[in-house]
N, C-alpha and C positions, 0 to 999 in steps of 0.2 A: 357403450353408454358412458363410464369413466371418460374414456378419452374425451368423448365429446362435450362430456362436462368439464376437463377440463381446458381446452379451447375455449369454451366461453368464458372461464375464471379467467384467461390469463387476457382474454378480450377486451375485459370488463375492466382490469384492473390496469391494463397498457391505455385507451381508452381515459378512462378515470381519472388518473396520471395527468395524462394532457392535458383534458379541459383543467382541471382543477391546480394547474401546478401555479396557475397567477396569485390563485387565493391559497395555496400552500406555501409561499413564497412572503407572504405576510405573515404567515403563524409564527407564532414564536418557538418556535421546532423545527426538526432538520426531518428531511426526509428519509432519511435512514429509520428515525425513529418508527414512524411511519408502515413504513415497511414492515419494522420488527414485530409491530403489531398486530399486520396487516396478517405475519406468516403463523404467528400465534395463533389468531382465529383460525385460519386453515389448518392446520395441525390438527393431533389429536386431542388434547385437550378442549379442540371445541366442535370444530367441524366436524374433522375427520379426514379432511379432502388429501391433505399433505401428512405421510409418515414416513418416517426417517427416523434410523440409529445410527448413532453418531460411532457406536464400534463396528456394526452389522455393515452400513455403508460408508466405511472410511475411506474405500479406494474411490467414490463418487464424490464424495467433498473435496478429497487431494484433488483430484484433478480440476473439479467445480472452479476451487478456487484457488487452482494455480494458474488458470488463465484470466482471472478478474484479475490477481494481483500483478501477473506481469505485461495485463495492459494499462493498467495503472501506474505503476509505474516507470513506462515508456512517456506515457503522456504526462505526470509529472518529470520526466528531464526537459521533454518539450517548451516547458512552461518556464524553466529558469535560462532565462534568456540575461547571464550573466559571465563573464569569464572568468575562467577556471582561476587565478589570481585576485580576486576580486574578496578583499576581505569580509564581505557579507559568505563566504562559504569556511567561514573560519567557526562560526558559531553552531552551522548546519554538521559539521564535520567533529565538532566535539561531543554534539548531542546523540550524531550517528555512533561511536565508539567509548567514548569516556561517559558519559552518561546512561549508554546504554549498558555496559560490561556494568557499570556500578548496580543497575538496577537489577540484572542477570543476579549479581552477588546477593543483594541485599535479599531479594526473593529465592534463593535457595536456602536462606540461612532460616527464613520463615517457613518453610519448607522442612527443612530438619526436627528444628527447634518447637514448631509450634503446630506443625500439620501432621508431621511425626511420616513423612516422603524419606525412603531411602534417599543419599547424597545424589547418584545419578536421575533420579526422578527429581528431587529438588531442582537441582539444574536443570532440565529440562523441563519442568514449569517454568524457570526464570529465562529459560531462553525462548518459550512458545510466546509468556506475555512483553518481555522487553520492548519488543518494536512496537512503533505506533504505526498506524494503519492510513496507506495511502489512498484507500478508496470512500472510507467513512470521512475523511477528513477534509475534503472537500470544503465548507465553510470557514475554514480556517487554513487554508492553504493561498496559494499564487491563485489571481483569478483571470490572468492570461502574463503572454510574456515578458510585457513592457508594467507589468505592476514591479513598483521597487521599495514594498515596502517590506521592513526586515524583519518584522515579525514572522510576518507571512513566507516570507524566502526559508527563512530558519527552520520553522513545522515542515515546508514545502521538503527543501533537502535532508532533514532527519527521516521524514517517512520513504522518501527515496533511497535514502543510504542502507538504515538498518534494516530495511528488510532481507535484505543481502548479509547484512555484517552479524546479524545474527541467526545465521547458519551453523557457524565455526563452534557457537555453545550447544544448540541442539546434536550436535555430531559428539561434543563431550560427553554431551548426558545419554546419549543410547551408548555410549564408548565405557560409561562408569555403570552401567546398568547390563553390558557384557553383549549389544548389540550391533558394536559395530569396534574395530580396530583401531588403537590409540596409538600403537608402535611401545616397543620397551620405555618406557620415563616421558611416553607422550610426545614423542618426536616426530609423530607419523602426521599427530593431529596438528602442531606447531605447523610443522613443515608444506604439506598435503593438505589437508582442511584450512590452516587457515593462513598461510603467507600465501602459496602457490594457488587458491581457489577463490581469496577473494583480489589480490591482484591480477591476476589472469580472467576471471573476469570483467572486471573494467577493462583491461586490455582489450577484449575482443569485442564488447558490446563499443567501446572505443573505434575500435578497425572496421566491422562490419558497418554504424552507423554512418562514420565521414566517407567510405567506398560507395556502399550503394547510394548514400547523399549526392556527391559528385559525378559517379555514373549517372542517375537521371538527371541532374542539373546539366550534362552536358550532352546525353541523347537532345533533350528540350531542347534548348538554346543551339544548339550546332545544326543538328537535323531535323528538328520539330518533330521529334518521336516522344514513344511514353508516356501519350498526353492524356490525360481522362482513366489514368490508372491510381488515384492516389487512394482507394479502399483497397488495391491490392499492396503497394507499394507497405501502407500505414501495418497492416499484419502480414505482408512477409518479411517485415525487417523486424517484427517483434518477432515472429518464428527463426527467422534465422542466427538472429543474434544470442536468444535463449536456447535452438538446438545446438549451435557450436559449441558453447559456452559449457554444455550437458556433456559434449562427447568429447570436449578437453578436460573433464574433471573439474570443472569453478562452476562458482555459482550464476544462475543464469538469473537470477532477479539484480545483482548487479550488474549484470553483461545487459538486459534491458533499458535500465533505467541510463546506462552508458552509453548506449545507442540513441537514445532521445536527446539525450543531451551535447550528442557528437551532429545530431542531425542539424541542431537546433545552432551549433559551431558554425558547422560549414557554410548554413546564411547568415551569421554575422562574418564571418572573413568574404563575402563576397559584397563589391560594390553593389548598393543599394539606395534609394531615397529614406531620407530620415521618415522616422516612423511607421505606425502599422501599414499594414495592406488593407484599402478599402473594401473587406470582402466580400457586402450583399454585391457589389456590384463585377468583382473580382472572380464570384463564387461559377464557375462551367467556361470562365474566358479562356479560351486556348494560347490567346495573344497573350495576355498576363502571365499565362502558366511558358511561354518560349521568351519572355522578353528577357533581354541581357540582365537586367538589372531586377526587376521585378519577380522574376523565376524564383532565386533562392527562396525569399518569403512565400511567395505563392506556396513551392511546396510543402513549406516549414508547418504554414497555418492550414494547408488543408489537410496538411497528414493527424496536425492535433484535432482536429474537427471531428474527423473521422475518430480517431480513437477516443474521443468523450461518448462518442455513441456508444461504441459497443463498452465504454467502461461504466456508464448509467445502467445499462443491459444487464453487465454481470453484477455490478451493486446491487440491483432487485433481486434477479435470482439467489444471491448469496445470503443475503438478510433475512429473506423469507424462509429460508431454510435455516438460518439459525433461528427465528421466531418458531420456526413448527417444532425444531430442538427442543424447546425449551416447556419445562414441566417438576409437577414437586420433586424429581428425584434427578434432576439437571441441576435445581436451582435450591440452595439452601441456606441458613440462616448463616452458617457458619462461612461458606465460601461469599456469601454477601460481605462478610465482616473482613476480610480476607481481600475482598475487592476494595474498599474503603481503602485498608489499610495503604495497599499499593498508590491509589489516585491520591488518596489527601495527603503520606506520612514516604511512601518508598518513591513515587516518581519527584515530589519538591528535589529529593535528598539527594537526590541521581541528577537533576537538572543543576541544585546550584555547586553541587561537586566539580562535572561535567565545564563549570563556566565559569571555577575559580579563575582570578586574575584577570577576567576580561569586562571591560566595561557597558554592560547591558543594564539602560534603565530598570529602575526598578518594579513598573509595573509591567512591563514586558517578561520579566523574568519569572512574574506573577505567573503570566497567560500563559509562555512556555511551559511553565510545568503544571498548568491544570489541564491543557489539550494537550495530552497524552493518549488519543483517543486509540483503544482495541479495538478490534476488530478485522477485517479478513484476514490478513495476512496470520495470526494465529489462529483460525479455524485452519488453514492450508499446513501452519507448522504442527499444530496437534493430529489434524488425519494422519501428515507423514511420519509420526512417532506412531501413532496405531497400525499402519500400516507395514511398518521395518519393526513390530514387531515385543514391543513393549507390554510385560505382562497385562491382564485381563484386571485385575485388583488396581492396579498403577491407573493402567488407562480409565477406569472410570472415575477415580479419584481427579484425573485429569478433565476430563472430559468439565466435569461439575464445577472444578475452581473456572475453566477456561471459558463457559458458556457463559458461567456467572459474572464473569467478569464483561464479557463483552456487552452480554445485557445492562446489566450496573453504567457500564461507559459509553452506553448508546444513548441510554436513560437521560444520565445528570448531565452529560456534554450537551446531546440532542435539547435540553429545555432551558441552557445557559449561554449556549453560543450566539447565538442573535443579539443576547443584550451585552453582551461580554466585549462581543466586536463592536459595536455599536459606539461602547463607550471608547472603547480604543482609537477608533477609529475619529472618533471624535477630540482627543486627545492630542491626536497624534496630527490633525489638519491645521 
């Protein structure tokens, strides 16, 4: 009976979705939002339908939403259809590192100081929330290849980078919390964790990308093979670029989003007709997917097609499950205040730190540091601190800032961004 009750929930609500997305698309809300309250009501707190602990099933979240985030972040590389010299990744690349480490710091020291977290817990709260979130952020991201504008590039490549670049701190904070090996004076983590795991990943989400990119580009075009596979192609280049990336020791959310973006290379270095690919009409043509010129794009845009799907897919699943999360003893006055703290007073601080010296209007610089939006990728880095093992006191203290926080930033983002961009956008024509 369960079962079949839930088949029809998720019927109802896939279903629902559809017809309703034209007039969801009008509200002055994001669909995340949506969701979050969508999984609330299923939860205990009201239905019933959906129960979930967030320490009890931590190995089901890890992995929940290690596959939303590392198709998310595939198909954001996809979408920055910009070369790697191209000073618009000058601003994505500070945000990734120097704003993010800053916000790591600033949130450990809150952590200490004011939450009363051992030092290794602090840090590992500022390493869970640091990164912004490439699947919530959608609204505020590239809205296909050929968009160039920098706002949007900048969120687009921050949420692509740091979710990879902040590995190297969650490895400190279980490392100071006696969970994982730092090496004598921290050598181990320098060296291992974080030169050889996040460069080595881009390297190989780098190699796997532009190989299997050019292998099908030229089965296609040579021998009109490979054709009518690009749902397999779009997840086994995110499988394989993330399993290597795992069994060389790097991180495999950078080795992803490096593969999207090496894929996304290899049709711009191939002669092509300016501009997109006509795809309603593009979309099952064999001749388009073998033509000399037409192939590389062909593949480029139907491998991101494909992975919007299943990354809308895992967006519900995972929202829904942090909405059923959430409850009086998830969500508190205190870690409300806590979340504030970080969106209105720790991310500005990180952003214009992050961006000293370089010349970003000023209301840009506004947006940047308000869409800092949480969410998945710190549900995936909190499971994997529950999971490797992070005492029982720590992890729920975790659990409560990190749920709170997403909720809070699902919340104020989800009811601002429509007018937010709106105006920007407006501005900016």
């Amino acid at each position: 009976m369960i079962t079949a009750l839930w088949y029809a929930v998720a019927g109802v609500l896939l279903v629902g979705v559809a017809l309703a997305s034209s007039s969801i698309a009008r509200l002055p809300v994001t669909t995340a939002l949506l969701y979050l309250c969508i999984g609330f009501v299923l939860g205990p707190q009201v239905a019933g339908l959906l129960r979930i602990d967030a320490l009890v099933d931590a190995a089901l979240l890890e992995r929940a939403s290690e596959i939303a985030v590392i198709v998310s972040l595939f198909g954001a590389g996809l979408k920055l259809r910009v070369p790697p010299r191209d000073e618009r990744w000058n601003v994505a690349l500070r945000l990734a590192t120097g704003s993010m480490a800053v916000t790591v710091g600033l949130i450990a020291l809150v952590g200490v100081f004011w939450l009363g977290l051992p030092l290794g817990g602090a840090v590992l709260l500022g390493a869970i929330l640091a990164p912004t979130d490439p699947v919530l952020a959608s609204d505020v991201q590239v809205g296909d290849p050929f968009d160039r504008d920098r706002l949007r590039f900048s969120l687009t490549g921050e949420a692509g980078l740091n979710d990879g670049t902040a590995f190297p701190f969650v490895m400190l904070g279980l490392g100071l919390l006696g969970l994982h090996d730092l090496g004598a004076w921290g050598w181990r983590w320098l060296t291992v964790d974080l030169l050889w795991a996040v460069t080595g990943g881009l390297l190989v989400g780098t190699a796997v990308g532009t190989l299997v990119g050019r292998l099908v580009l030229y089965l296609r075009r040579t021998h009109h093979e490979a054709l009518g596979t690009d749902d397999f192609i779009a997840m086994g280049l995110i499988a394989l670029a993330y399993g290597v990336a795992l069994l060389l020791h790097t991180y495999g959310f950078l080795a992803v989003f490096a593969a999207g973006l090496a894929l996304r290379r290899v049709e711009m270095r191939s002669p092509r007709p300016s501009g997109p690919v006509a795809w309603p009409a593009a979309l099952g043509d064999e001749v388009s997917a073998a033509h000399p010129e037409h192939a590389p794009a062909y593949l480029a845009e139907a491998v991101r097609r494909v992975t919007e799907i299943f990354e809308r897919g895992g967006e519900i699943v995972l929202v829904l499950l942090v909405g059923a999360l959430l409850s009086p003893a998830t969500v508190t006055w205190r870690a409300a205040a806590f979340s504030a703290l970080l969106l209105l007073v720790l991310r500005p601080i990180a952003v214009h730190v992050g961006l000293l010296g370089r010349p970003v209007p000023a209301h840009a610089r506004r947006l940047t540091a308000w869409f800092g939006i949480r969410g998945i990728g710190s549900v995936y880095y909190l499971a994997f601190a529950i999971t490797h093992g992070v005492p029982e006191d720590i992890a729920r203290r975790l659990v409560t800032l990190v749920l709170t926080t997403i909720a809070v930033s699902t919340l104020v983002h989800g009811v601002s961004v429509t007018t937010l961009m709106r105006r920007y956008e407006g501005r900016v024509r």
